[in-house]
C-alpha positions as CSV (number, residue, x, y, z in Angstrom):
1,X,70.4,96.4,94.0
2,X,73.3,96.2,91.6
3,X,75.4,92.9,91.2
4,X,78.8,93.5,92.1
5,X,81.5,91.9,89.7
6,X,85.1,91.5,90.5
7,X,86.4,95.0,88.7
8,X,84.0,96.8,91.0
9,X,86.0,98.6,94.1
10,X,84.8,97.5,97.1
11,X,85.4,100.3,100.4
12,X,86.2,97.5,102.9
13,X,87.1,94.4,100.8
14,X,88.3,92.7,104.3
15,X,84.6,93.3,105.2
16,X,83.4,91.1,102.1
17,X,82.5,87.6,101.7
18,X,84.2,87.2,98.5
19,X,87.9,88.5,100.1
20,X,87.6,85.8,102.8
21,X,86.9,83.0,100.1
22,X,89.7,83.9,98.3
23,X,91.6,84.0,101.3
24,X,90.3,80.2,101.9
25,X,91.1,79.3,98.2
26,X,94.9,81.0,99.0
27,X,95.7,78.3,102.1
28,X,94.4,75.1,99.8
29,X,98.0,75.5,97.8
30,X,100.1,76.0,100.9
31,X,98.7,72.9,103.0
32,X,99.0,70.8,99.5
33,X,102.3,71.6,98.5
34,X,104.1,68.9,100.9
35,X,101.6,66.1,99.4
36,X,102.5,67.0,95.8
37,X,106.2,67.1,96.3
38,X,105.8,63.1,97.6
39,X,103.4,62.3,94.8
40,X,106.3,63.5,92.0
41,X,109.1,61.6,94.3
42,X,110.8,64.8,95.9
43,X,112.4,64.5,99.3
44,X,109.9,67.5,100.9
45,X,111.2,70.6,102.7
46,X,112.1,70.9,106.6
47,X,108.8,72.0,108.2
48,X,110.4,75.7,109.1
49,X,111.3,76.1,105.0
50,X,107.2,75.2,104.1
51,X,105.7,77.2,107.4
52,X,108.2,80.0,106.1
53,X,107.3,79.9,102.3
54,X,103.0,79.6,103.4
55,X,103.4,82.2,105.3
56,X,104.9,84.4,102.8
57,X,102.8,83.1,100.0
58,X,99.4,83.7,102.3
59,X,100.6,87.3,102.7
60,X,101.4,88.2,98.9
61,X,98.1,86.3,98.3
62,X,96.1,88.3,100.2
63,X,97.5,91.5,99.6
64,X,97.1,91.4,96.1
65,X,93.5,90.2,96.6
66,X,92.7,92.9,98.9
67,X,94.2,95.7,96.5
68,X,92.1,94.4,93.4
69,X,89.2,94.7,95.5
70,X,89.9,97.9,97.0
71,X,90.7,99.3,94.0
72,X,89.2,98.1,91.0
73,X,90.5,98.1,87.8
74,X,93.1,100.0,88.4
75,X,94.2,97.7,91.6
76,X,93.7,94.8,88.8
77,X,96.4,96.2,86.7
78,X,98.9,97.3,90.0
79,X,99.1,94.1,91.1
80,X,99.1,92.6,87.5
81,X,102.1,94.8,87.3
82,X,103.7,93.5,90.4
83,X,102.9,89.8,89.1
84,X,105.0,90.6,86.1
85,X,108.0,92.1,87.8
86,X,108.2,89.4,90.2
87,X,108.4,86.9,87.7
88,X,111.2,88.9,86.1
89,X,112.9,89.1,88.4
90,X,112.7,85.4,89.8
91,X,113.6,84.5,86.0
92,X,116.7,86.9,86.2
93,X,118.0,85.7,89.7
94,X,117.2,81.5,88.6
C-alpha cells in the first residue's frame, strides 16, 4: 500500500481523515482570537463581528484545504494563487 503525502490528489478528500483534522486545526484560531485580543489589551469585537469573521474564515479554510486535496499539486498552487491575490488585494484596500 502506498503512503499518501499531501501533493497526492485524494477523490473524496471530505471522505479523509487528514481533511477533517485540518478542519479541527482551522476552528483552534477562530475560538482563540477573542482570548488573544485581551491578552495584547484590545477592547474585543461584538460577538456577531467574531461569529461573522469564524464563519467566513472556517469556510475559506476549508475550501482551500479541500481543493489541495482534491487536486494535488495543481490545487496546491490554485489556492496558493488565490492566497496571493487576496493579500493584494487586502494590502491595496488597507
Amino acid at each position: 500500500m502506498r503512503d499518501l503525502n499531501l501533493f497526492d490528489p485524494v477523490p473524496a478528500p471530505h471522505r479523509t481523515k487528514r481533511f477533517w483534522l485540518f478542519v479541527a486545526l482551522g476552528i483552534v484560531p477562530i475560538l482563540c482570537a477573542p482570548l488573544y485580543m485581551i491578552l495584547i489589551d484590545f477592547r474585543p469585537f461584538s460577538f456577531r463581528v467574531q461569529t461573522q469573521s469564524g464563519i467566513i474564515t472556517l469556510a475559506m479554510w476549508s475550501a482551500f484545504w479541500w481543493m489541495g486535496l482534491r487536486f494535488g499539486r495543481a490545487g496546491w498552487f490554485a489556492v496558493a494563487m488565490l492566497m496571493f491575490g487576496l493579500v493584494i488585494f487586502a494590502w491595496l484596500h488597507g
